[in-house]
C-alpha positions as a printed Julia matrix, in Angstrom:
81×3 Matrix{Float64}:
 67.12   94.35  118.28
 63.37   93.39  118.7
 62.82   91.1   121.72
 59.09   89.58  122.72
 57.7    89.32  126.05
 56.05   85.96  127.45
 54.72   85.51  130.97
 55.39   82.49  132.77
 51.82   80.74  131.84
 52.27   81.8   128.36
 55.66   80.08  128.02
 54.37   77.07  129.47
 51.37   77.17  127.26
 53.43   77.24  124.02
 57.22   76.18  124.37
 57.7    75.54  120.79
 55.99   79.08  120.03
 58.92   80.64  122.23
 61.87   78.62  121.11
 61.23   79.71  117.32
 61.4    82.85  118.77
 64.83   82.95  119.53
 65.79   82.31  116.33
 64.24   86.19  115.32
 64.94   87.69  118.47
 65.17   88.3   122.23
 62.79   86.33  124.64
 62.2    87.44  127.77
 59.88   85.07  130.18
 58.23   87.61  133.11
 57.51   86.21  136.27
 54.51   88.3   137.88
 55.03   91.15  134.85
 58.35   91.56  135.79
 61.95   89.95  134.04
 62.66   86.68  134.94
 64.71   84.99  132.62
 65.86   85.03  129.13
 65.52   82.13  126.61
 68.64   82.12  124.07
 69.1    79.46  121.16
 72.45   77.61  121.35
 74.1    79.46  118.71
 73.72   82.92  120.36
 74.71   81.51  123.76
 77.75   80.18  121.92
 78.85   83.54  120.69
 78.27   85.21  123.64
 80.38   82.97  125.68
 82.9    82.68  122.96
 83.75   86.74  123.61
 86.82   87.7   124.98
 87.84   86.75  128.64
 90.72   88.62  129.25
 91.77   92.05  129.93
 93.97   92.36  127.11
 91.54   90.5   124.43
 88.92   93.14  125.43
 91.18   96.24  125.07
 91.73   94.92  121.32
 88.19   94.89  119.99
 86.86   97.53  118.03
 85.25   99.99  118.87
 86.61  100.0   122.62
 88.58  103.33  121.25
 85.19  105.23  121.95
 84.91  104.19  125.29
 85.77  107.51  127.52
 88.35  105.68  130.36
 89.88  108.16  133.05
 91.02  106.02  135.78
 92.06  107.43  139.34
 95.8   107.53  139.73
 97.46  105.13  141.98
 97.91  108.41  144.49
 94.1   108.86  144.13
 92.96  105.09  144.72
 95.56  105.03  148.16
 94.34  108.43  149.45
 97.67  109.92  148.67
 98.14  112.89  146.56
């Protein structure tokens, strides 16, 4: 995904320039050339907080079966072996 770059003076110069924006892609807002914030429209920020909260939900999505997962055993985590 595409995402566009405004510094804080730019933002503030042209809010309704930026807020389109979202609607094509990311928006970062730099604060002395570096990441600040992030500027989302409402219906992105709705799906993103809309994902999955819980262990379980997450271990059903797809995809997750390409995830490489070797956890320590329980001897491993308590310093037995």
């Amino acid at each position: 995904m595409s995402f566009t770059t405004f510094s804080r003076n730019e933002f503030n110069q042209d809010i309704s320039y930026a807020k389109r924006a979202t609607h094509e892609e990311l928006v970062f807002i730099t604060d002395h050339g570096n990441p600040a914030h992030e500027l989302l429209n409402i219906e992105e920020c709705r799906r993103l907080s809309c994902s999955p909260s819980n262990i379980i939900d997450l271990l059903g999505m797809p995809g997750v079966e390409d995830i490489a997962f070797d956890p320590p055993s329980m001897g491993e985590m308590s310093g037995r072996q």
